[in-house]
C-alpha positions as CSV (number, residue, x, y, z in Angstrom):
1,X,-6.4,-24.9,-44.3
2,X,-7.1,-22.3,-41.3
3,X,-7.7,-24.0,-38.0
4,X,-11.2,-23.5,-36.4
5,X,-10.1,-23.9,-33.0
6,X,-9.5,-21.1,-31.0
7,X,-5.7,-21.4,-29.2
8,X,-5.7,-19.9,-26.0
9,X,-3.3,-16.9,-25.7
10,X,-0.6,-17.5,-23.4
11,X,-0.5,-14.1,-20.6
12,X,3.3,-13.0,-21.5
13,X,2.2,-9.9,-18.3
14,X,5.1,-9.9,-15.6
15,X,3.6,-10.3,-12.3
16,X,3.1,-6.5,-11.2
17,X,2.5,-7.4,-7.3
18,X,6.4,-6.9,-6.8
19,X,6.3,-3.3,-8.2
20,X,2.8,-2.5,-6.2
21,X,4.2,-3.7,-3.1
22,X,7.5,-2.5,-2.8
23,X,5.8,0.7,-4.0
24,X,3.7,0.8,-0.8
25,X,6.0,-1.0,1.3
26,X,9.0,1.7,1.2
27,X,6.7,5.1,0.8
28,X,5.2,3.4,4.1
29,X,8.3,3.2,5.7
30,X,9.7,6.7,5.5
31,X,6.5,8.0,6.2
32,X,6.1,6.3,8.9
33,X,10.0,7.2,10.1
34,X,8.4,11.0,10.3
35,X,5.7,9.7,12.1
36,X,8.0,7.9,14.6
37,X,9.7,11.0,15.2
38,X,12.8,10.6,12.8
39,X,12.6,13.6,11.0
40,X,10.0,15.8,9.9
41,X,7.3,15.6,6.9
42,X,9.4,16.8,3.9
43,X,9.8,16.8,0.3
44,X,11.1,13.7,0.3
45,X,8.5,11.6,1.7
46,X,6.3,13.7,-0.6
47,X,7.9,13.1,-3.6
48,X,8.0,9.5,-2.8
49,X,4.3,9.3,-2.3
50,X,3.6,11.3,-5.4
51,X,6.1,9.2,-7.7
52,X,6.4,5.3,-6.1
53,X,4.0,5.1,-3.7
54,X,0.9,7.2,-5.8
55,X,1.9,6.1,-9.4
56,X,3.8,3.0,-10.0
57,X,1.0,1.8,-7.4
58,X,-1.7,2.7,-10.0
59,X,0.6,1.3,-12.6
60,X,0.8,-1.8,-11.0
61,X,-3.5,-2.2,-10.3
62,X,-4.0,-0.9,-14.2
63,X,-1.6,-4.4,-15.2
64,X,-3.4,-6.6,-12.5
65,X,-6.6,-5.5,-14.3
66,X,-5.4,-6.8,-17.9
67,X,-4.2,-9.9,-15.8
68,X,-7.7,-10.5,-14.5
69,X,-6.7,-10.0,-11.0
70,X,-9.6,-8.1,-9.0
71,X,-7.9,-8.0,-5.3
72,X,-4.9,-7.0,-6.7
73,X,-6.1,-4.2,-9.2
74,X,-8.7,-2.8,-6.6
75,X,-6.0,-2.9,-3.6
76,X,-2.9,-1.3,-5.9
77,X,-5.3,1.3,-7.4
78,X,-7.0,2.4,-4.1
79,X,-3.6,2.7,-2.2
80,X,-1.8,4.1,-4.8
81,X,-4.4,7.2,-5.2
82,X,-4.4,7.3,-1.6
83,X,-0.5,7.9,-1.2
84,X,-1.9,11.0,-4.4
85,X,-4.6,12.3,-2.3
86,X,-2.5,12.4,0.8
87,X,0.3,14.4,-0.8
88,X,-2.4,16.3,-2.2
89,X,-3.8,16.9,1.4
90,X,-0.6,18.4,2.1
91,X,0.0,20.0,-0.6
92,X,-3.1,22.0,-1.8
93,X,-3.2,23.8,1.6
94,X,0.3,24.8,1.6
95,X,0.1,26.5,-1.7
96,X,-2.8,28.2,-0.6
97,X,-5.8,26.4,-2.8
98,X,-7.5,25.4,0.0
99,X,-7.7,25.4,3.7
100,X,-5.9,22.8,6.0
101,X,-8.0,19.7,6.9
102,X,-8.6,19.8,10.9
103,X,-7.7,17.1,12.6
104,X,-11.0,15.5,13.1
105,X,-11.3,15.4,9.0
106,X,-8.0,13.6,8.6
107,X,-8.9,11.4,11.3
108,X,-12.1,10.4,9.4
109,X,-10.1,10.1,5.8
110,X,-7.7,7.4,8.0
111,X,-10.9,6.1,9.7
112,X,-12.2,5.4,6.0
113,X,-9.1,4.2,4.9
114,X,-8.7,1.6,7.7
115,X,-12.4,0.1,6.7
116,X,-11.5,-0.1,3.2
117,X,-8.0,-2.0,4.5
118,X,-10.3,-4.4,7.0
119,X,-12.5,-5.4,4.3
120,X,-9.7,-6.0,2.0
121,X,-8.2,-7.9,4.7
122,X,-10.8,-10.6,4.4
123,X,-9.8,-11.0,0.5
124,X,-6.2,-11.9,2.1
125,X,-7.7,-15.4,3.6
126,X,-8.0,-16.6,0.4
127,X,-3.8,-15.6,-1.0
128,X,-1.2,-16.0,1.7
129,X,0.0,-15.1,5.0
130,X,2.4,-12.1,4.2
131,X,-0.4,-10.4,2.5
132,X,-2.5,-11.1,5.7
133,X,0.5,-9.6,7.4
134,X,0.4,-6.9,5.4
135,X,-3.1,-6.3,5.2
136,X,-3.6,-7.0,9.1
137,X,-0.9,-4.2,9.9
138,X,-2.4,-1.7,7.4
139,X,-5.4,-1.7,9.0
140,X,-3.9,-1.4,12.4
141,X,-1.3,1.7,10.8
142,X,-4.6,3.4,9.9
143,X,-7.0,3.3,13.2
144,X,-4.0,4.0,15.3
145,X,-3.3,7.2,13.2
146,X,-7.3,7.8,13.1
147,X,-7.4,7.9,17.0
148,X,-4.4,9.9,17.0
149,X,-5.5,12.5,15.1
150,X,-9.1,12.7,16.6
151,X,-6.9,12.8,20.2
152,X,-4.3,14.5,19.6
153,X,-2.4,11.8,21.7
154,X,1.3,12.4,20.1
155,X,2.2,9.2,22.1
156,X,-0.3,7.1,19.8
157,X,1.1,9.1,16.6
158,X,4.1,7.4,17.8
159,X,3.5,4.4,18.2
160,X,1.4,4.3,14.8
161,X,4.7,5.4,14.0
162,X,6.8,2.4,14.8
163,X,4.1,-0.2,13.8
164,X,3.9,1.7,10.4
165,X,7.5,0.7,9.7
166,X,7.2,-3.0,10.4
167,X,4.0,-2.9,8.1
168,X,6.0,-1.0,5.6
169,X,8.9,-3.6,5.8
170,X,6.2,-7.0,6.2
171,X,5.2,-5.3,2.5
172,X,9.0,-5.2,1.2
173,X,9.5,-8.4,1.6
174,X,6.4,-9.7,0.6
175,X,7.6,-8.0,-2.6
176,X,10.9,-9.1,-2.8
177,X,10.2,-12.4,-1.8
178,X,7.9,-12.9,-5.4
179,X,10.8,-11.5,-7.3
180,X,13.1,-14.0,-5.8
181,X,10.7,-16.7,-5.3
182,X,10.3,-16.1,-9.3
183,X,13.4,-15.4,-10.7
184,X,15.0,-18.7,-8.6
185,X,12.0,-21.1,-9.5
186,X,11.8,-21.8,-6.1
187,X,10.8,-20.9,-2.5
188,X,13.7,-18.6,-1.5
189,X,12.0,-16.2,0.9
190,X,8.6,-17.7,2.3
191,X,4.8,-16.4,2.1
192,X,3.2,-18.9,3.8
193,X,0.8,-19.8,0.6
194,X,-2.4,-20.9,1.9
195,X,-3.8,-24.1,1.1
């Protein structure tokens, strides 16, 4: 006899939040090193936009999508074709396509970005505190580099700089703490879950 009730599928999908925010989390870093003043904007920090920050970003919001998750595929999506578009800013104009943006037009494409980041922010009330970390930082990261664009205050660049890193790193762990916090079956590294 074949059963007539339906049997709920059980989600086998890893969690991809890990990959997305490790993804941002270290590209953020050593971008932020360069905008610290460690070192120049290179290929490196390029390539890591492209490959881990751009890609496995996307990757990870295309397996929150067939996980239902909404915040989590909109936020790994956006960000991850942001680290594409940015390398692409950089890019295009040094090969010649098209000409540099001034700095008033990057400071409106951070501008943008730290609105998008600030509304997503509000999503964060409802997960955990590291994300709201994360989120709050962001959108911090991106005004700061807005104002020092549209000022061309180097000092704020700077600063941006340093607070970029400890967003980067609030998004590592974050990260590595659902790994660990998964793999062990227990709290290891804390989020603050919100209740």
């Amino acid at each position: 006899m074949i059963p007539t009730t339906p049997v709920p599928a059980k989600d086998g999908t890893a969690n991809p939040a890990p990959l997305g925010l490790c993804a941002f989390g270290m590209t953020t870093v050593l971008l932020n090193f360069h905008n610290a003043g460690f070192f120049g904007l290179n290929s490196m920090i390029l390539a890591m936009g492209l490959c881990y920050g751009g890609l496995a970003q996307v990757i990870a919001g295309i397996i929150e999508a067939k996980k239902n998750n909404t915040f989590g595929l909109t936020a790994f999506t956006s960000y991850g074709f942001f680290w594409l578009s940015f390398v692409g800013l950089i890019v295009m104009s040094k090969v010649g396509w098209i000409d540099k943006p001034t700095d008033g037009a990057i400071a409106a494409y951070l501008g943008v970005w730290g609105f998008f980041t600030f509304c997503m922010f509000f999503g964060t009330l409802k997960l955990n505190r590291a994300l709201q970390f994360v989120f709050a930082s962001l959108t911090i990261l991106f005004f700061l580099l807005a104002v020092g664009d549209a000022t061309g205050n180097a000092s704020i660049k700077t600063f941006a700089g340093y607070e970029g890193i400890i967003c980067g790193l609030s998004a590592i762990y974050t990260g590595i703490a659902n790994v660990l916090n998964e793999v062990y079956g227990r709290t290891v590294l804390p989020i603050g879950a919100v209740s």
